[in-house]
C-alpha positions as CSV (number, residue, x, y, z in Angstrom):
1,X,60.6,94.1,152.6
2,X,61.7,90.4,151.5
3,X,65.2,89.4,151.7
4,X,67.4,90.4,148.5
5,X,68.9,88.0,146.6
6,X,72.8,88.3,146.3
7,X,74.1,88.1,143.0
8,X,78.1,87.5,142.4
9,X,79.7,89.1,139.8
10,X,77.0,91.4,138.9
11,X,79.3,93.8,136.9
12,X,80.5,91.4,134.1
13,X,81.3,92.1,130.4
14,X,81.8,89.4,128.0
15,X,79.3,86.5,128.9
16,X,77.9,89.0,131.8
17,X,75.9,86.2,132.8
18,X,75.6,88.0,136.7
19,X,74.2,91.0,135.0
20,X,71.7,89.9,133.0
21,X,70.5,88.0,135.7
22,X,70.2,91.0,138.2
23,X,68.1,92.7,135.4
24,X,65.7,89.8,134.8
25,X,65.1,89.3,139.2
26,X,64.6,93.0,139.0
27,X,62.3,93.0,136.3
28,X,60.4,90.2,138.5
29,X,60.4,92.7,141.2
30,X,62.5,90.8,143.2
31,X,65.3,92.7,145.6
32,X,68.7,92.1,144.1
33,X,72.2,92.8,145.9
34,X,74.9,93.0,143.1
35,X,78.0,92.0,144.1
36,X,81.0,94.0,142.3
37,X,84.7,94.4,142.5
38,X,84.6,98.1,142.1
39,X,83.3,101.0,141.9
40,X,82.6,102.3,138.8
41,X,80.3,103.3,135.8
42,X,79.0,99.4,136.0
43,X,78.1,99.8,139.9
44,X,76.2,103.1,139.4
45,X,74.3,101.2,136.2
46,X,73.3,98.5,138.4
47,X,72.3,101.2,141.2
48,X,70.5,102.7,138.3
49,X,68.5,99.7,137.7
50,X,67.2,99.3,141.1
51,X,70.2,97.1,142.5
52,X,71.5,97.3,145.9
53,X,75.7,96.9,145.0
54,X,77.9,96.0,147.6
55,X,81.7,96.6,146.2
56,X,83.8,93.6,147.6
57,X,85.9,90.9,146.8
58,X,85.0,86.9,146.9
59,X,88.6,86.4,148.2
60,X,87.5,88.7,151.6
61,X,86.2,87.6,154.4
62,X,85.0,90.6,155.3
63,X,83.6,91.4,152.2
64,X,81.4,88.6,152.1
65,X,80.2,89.5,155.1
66,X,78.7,92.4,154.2
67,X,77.5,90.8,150.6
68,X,75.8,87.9,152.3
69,X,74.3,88.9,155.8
70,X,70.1,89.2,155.3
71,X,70.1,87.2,152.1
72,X,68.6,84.0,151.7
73,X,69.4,83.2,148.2
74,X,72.2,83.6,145.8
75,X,74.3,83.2,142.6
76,X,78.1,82.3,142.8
77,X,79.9,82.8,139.4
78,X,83.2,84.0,139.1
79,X,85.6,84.3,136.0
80,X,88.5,81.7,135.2
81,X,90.9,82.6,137.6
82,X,93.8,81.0,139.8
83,X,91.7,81.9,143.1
84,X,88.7,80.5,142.4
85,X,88.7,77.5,144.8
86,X,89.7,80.0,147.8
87,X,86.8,82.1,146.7
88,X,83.9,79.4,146.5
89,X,85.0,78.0,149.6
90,X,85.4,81.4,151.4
91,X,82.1,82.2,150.2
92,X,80.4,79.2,151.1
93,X,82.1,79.4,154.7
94,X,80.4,82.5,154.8
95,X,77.0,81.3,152.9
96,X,76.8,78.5,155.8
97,X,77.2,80.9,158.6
98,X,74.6,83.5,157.5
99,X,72.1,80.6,157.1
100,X,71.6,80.9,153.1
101,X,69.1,78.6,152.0
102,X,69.8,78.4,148.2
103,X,72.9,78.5,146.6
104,X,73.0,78.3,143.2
105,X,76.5,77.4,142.0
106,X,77.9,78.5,138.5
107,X,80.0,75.5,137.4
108,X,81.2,73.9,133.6
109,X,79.9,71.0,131.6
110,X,83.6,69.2,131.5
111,X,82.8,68.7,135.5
112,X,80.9,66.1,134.5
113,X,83.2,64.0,133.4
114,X,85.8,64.4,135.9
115,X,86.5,62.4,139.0
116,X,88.8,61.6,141.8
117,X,91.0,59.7,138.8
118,X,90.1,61.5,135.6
119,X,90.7,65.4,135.1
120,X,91.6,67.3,132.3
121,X,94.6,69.7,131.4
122,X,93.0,72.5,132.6
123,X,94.1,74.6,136.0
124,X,90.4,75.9,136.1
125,X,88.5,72.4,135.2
126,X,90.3,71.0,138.5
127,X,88.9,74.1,140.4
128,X,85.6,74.2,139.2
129,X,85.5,70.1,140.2
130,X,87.0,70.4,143.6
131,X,84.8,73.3,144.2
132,X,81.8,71.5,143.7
133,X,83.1,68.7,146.1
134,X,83.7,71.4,148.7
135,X,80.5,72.8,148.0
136,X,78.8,69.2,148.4
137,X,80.7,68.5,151.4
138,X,79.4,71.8,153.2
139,X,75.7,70.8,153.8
140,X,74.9,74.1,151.9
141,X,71.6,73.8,149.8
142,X,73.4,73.8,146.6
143,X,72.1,73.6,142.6
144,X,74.9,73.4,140.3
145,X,75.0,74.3,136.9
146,X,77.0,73.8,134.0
147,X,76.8,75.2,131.2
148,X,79.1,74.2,127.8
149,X,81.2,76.7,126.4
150,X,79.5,80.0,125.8
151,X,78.8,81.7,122.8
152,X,80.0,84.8,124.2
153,X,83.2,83.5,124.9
154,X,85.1,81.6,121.9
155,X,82.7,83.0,119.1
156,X,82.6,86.2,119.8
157,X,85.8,87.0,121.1
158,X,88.0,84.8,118.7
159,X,86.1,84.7,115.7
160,X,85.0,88.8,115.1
161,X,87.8,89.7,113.8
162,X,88.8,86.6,111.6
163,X,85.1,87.0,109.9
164,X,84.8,90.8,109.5
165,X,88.7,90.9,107.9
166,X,88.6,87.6,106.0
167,X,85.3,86.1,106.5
168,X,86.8,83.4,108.1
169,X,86.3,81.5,111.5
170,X,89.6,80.9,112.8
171,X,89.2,78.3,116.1
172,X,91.8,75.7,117.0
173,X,88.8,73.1,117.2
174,X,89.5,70.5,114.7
175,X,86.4,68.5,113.8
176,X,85.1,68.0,117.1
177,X,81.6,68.7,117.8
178,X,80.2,71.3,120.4
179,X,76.8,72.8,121.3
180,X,78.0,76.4,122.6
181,X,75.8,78.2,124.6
182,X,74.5,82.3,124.9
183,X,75.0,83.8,127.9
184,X,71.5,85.0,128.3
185,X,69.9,81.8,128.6
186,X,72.4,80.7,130.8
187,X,71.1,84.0,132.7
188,X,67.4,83.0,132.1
189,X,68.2,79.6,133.9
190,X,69.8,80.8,137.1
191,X,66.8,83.2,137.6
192,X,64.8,80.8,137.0
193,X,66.4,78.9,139.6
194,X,66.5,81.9,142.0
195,X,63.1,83.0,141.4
196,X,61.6,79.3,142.9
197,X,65.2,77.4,144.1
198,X,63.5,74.6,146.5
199,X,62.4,71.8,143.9
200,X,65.9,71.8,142.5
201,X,67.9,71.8,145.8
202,X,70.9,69.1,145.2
203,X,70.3,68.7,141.5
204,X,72.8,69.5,138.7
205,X,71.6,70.8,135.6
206,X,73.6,70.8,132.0
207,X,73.0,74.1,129.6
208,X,73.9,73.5,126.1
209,X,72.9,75.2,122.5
210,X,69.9,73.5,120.4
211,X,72.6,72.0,117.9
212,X,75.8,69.9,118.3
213,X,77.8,70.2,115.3
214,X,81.2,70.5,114.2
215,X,83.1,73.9,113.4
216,X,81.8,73.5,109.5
217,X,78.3,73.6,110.0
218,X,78.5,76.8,112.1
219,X,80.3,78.3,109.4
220,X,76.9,77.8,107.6
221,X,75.1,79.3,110.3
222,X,77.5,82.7,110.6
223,X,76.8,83.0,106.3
224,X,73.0,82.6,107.1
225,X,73.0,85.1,109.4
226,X,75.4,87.3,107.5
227,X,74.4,87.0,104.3
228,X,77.5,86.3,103.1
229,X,79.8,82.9,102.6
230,X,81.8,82.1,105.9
231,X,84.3,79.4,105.6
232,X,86.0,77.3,108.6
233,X,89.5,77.2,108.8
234,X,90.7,75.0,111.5
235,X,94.3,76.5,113.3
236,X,96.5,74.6,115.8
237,X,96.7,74.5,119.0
238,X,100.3,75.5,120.5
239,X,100.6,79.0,118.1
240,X,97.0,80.2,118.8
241,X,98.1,79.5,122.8
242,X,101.5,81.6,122.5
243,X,99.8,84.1,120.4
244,X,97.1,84.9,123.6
245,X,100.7,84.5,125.4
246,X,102.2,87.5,123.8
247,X,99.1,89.8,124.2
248,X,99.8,89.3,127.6
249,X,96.5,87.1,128.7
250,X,97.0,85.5,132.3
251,X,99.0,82.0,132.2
252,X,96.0,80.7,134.1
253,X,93.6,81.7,131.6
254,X,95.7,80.5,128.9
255,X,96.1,77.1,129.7
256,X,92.4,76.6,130.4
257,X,91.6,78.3,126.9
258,X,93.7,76.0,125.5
259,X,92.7,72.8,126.9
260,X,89.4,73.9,125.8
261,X,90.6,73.6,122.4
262,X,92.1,70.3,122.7
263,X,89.1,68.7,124.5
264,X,87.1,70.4,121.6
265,X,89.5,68.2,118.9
266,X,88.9,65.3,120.7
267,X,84.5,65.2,120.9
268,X,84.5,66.1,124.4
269,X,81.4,69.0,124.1
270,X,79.5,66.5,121.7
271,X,76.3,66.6,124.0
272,X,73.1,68.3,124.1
273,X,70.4,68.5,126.9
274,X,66.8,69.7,127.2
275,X,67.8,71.4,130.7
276,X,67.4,75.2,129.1
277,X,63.9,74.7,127.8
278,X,62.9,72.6,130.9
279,X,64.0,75.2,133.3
280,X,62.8,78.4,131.3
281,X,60.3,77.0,128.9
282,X,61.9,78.5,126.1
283,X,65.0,76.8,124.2
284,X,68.1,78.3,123.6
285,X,69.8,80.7,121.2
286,X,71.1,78.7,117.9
287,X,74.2,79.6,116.4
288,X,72.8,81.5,113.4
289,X,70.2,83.9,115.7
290,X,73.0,84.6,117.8
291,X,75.4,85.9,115.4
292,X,72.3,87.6,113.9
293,X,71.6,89.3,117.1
294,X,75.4,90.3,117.3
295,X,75.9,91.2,113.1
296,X,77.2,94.8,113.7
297,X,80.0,92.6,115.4
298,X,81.1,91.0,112.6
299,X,80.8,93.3,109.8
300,X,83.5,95.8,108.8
301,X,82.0,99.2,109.1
């Protein structure tokens, strides 16, 4: 029996980007070992599908052990959180010693215009870009990828209730420009990558939507797909952060969210690239055909 290939965070929600991509490797018929925190409804799904789940924790050495020995290739995502650098390089420790030839690092556009003098306000940015110069350092056979901000994330978790209650989008993003991103393709990419990782050993590769507009134009998009008029109403930043705050979101979280927001009002996600469609032959979701996909969402029943 071939090898399985380990996928991290294989029990996601929002943006379940480690998911989606253990259902497309096993639809390839490829063996997948889905790496979860615990044990739950979500394991015993992924067990359902076929999956061999290891329950463990990217923090543990042991853990990773046990997620890592016999597999050759893998995915490493993990959420925002104030561990992450401990986890990448825990894992890649661990990656190194079990002889991993491909791993295939989940990273974020902003990375690419960091460096040892420029950062950003964000806790998690500095992570994600020492992580990758940890990674880079280790000799490990590496593909990093980063993908702008996804769909999943800012317009559907901030802007569902705003449009079903007052058909409104209500984002603290000014006029900037972005090109968000689904979280399926960014799924379709790392199988891609997972499914035949050799050519793009030690490249990076940038996942962003088909269109790069500003907040206005999306609003378009949401009353195409709706079938009703959405309007854009821009919101500042320092209430919207105290507002996640008092709901009791994580500090860490917070603060990246909200220099998200700022780098947003000041053209920072005003890019596009060609990597999706390259890597998968297909491009990616627009705007409009994923809120279509997701109208239920953002209609008051």
């Amino acid at each position: 029996m071939a090898n399985p290939i380990l996928v991290t965070g294989a029990a996601g929600r929002v943006g379940a980007v480690g998911r989606t991509v253990t259902e497309l490797l096993l639809k390839q018929g490829k063996a997948v070992r889905a790496m979860v925190r615990n044990e739950d409804q979500r394991a015993q799904a992924l067990r359902d599908l076929g999956a061999e789940v290891v329950i463990g924790d990217l923090v543990d050495l042991d853990s990773m052990h046990r997620a890592i020995a016999g597999c050759e290739r893998m995915y490493f995502g993990m959420s925002v959180s104030d561990a992450y650098l401990a986890a990448t390089v825990n894992t890649a420790a661990v990656a190194k010693h079990h002889g991993v030839k491909a791993f295939i690092n989940m990273s974020q556009m902003t990375v690419s215009q960091m460096s040892i003098t420029e950062t950003t306000a964000s806790p998690q940015h500095k992570l994600h870009w020492l992580a990758e110069q940890a990674l880079n350092w280790s000799g490990l056979p590496v593909v990093h990828v980063r993908p702008t901000v996804f769909m999943d994330g800012f317009f559907l978790i901030f802007t569902t209730d705003s449009v079903k209650e007052s058909n409104q989008i209500r984002l603290p993003f000014g006029e900037g420009k972005t090109s968000p991103i689904a979280a399926e393709d960014v799924a379709h990419v790392i199988a891609a990558l997972l499914a035949n990782p050799q050519p793009h050993i030690g490249k990076i590769y940038h996942l962003t939507g088909p269109q790069c507009e500003n907040m206005h134009f999306f609003a378009q998009e949401y009353s195409k797909a709706l079938g009703r008029t959405i309007t854009y109403q821009d919101i500042p930043v320092g209430p919207w952060r105290n507002e996640l705050l008092k709901r009791g979101w994580p500090v860490h979280l917070v603060n990246h969210l909200a220099a998200l927001a700022n780098l947003h009002r000041t053209g920072r996600f005003d890019r596009t690239s060609d990597d999706v469609r390259t890597l998968t032959g297909q491009g990616p979701l627009s705007v409009q055909e994923f809120v279509r996909k997701n109208a239920a969402t953002f209609t008051a029943s």
